[in-house]
C-alpha positions as CSV (number, residue, x, y, z in Angstrom):
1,X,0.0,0.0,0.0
2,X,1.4,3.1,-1.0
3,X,1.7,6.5,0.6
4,X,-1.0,8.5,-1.8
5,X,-3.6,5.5,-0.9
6,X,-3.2,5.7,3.0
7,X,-3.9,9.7,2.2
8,X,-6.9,8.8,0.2
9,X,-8.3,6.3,3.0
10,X,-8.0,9.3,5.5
11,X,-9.0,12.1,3.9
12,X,-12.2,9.9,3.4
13,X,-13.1,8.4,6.8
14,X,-12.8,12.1,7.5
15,X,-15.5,13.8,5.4
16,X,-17.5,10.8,6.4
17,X,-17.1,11.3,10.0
18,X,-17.6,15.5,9.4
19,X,-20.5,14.6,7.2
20,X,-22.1,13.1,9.8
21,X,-21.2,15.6,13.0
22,X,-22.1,18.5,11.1
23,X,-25.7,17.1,10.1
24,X,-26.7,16.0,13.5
25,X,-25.2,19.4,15.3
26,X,-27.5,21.8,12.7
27,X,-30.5,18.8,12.7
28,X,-30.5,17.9,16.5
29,X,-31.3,19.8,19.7
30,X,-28.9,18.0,22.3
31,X,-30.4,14.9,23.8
32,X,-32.6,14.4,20.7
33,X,-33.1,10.8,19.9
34,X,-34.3,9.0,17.0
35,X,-34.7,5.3,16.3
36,X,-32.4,3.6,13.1
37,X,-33.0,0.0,14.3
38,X,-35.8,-0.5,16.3
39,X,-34.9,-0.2,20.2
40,X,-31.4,-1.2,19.7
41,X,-30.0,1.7,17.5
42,X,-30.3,4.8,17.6
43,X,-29.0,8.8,17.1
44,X,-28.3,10.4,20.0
45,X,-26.8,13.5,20.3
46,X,-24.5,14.5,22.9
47,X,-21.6,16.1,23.1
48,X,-18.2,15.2,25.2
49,X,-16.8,18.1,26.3
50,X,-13.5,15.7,27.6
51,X,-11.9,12.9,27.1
52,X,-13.4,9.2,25.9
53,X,-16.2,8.2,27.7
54,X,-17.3,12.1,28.8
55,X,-14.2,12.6,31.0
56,X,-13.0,16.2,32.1
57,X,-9.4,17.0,33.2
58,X,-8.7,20.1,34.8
59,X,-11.3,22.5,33.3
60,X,-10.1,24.3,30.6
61,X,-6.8,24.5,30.8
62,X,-7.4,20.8,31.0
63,X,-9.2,20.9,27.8
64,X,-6.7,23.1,26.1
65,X,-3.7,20.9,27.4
66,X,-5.4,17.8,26.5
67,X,-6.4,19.2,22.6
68,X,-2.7,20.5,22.1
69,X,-1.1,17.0,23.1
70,X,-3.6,15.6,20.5
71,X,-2.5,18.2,18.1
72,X,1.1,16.9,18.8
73,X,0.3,13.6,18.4
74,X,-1.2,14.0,15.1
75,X,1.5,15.4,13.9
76,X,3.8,12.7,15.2
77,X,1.3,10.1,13.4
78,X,2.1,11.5,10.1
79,X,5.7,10.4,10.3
80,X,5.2,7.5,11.8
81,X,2.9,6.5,8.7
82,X,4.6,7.0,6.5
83,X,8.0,5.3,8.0
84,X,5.6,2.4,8.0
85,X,5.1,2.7,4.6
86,X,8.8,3.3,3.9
87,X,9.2,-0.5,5.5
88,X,6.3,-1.8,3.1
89,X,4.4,-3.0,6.5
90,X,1.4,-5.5,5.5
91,X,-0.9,-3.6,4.2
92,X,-3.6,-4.3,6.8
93,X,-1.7,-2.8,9.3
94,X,-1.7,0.6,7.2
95,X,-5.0,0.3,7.0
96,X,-5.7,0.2,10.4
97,X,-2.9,2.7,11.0
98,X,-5.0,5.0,8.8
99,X,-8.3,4.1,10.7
100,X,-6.8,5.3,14.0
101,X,-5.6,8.5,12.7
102,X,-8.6,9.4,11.1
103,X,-10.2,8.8,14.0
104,X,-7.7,10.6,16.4
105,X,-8.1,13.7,13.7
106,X,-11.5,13.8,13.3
107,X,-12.2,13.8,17.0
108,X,-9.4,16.7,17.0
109,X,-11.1,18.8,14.6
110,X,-14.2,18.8,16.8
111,X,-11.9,20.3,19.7
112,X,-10.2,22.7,17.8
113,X,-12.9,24.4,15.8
114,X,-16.3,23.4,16.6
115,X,-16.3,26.0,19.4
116,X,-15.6,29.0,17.5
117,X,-18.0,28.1,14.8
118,X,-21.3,26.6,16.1
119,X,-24.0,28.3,18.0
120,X,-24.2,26.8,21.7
121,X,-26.7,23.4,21.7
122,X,-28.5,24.1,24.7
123,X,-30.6,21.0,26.5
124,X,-33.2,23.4,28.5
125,X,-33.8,25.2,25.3
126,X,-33.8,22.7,22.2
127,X,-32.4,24.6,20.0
128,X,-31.1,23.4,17.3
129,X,-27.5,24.8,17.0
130,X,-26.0,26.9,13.5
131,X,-23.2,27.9,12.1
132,X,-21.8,31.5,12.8
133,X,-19.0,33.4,11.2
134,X,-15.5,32.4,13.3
135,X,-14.9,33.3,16.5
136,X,-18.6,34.0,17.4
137,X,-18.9,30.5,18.6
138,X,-20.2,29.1,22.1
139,X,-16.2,28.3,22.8
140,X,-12.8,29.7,22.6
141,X,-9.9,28.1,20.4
142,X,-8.9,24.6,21.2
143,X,-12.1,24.2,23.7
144,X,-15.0,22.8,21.6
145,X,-17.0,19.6,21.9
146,X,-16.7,16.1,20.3
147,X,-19.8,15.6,19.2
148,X,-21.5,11.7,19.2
149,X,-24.4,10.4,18.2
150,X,-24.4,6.4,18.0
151,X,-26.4,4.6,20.2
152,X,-26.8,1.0,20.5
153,X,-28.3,-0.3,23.7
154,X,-28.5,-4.0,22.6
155,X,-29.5,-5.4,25.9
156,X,-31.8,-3.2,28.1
157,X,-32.8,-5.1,32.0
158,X,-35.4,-3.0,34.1
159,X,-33.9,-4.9,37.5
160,X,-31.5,-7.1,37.6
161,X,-32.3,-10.0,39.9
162,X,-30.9,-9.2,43.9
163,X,-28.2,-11.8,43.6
164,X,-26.3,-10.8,41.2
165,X,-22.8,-9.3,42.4
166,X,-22.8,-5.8,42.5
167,X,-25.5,-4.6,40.1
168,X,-28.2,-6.5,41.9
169,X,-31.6,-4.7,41.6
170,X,-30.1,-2.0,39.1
171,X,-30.7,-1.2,35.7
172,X,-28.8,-3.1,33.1
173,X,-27.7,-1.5,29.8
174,X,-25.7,-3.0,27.0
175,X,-23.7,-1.1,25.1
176,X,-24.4,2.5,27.5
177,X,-21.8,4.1,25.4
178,X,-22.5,6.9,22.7
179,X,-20.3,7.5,20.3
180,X,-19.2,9.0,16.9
181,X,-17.6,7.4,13.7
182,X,-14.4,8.5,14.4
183,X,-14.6,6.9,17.6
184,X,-15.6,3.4,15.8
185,X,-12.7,4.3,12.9
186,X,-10.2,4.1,16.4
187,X,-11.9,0.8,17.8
188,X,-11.9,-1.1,14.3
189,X,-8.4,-0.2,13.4
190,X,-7.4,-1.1,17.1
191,X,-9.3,-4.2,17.1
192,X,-7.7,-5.4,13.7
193,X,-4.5,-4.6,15.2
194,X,-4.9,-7.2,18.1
195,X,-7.1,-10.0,16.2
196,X,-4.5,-10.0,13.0
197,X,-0.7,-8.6,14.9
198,X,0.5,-12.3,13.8
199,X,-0.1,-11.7,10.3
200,X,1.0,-8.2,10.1
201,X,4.0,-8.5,12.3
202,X,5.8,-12.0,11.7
203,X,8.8,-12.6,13.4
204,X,10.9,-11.4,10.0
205,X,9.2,-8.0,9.5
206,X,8.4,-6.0,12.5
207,X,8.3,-2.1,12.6
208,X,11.3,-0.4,13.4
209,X,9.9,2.0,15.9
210,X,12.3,5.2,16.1
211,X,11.1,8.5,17.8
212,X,11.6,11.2,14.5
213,X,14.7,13.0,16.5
214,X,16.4,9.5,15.6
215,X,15.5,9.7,11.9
């Protein structure tokens, strides 16, 4: 797989994964919810002001810490890629390489921008957010929301039974999580990564993994 195809693969995960944030954020009022599968998928907007799973670190010089190291990182990614491809590495693992940045940088993009050019999406109100010229936004630079919509509560339990260990007499919920695309580009290339690491590193061609001060 060659450099100009890895591009290609990214450049569309990301349109697909803006596509799709920037229809729900001027479509949906936060917290609206509509059924795609019956009860066990649905669109569900929220938006995750922190890290995965709706985690906060140190307000908001937290937040503009944490969006600068991903900045970084991205950055770093690129040359890592394309060493990779430089060592013709199987092509599945470029592909999930490329999964896992798209990811990373579409998430990114949401923290960077999204503040400084959507309208606030307020729950108590239901508005519906729009777009505004830059810098009129509900957030400064580096501080906007990831937004998710993906909702997939495959098992739902009213009570679990009193016996069981710690969740006795609780709600159940299976999969709880809501998420966006880039988020699933992450766990696919990820999982491909564990289920296939024999095929894409045997023992006669593993990556030579150099920090880009080495060269």
């Amino acid at each position: 797989m060659k450099g100009k195809h890895i591009i290609g693969l990214v450049l569309i995960l990301l349109v697909i994964d803006q596509a799709l944030k920037f229809y729900i954020k001027t479509n949906y009022f936060l917290g609206e919810e509509h059924a795609i599968l019956g009860n066990w998928g649905r669109l569900h907007f929220v938006e995750n002001p922190g890290m995965a799973w709706g985690w906060k670190f140190g307000g908001e010089w937290g937040k503009i810490i944490l969006t600068l190291f991903r900045l970084v990182a991205a950055f770093v990614g690129v040359w890592y890629i394309a060493k990779f491809v430089k060592q013709q590495m199987h092509w599945g693992f470029l592909t999930a390489c490329a999964l896992i940045y798209a990811g990373a940088v579409g998430n990114l993009i949401d923290s960077i921008f999204y503040g400084q050019i959507f309208e606030a999406s307020d729950p108590y109100l239901q508005n519906v957010a729009k777009l505004v010229p830059f810098g009129a936004g509900y957030a400064k630079l580096l501080q906007g929301h990831v937004v998710d919509m993906f909702y997939f509560p495959l098992i739902q339990i009213e009570k679990l039974p009193s016996w069981v260990p710690f969740w006795g007499g609780e709600e159940f919920e299976f999969f709880r999580p809501v998420f966006n695309f880039a988020d699933a580009c992450i766990s696919v290339g990820v999982g491909a990564m564990l289920i296939w690491q024999k095929k894409f590193f045997p023992e006669d061609k593993k990556p030579e993994i150099t920090s880009p001060e080495q060269g």
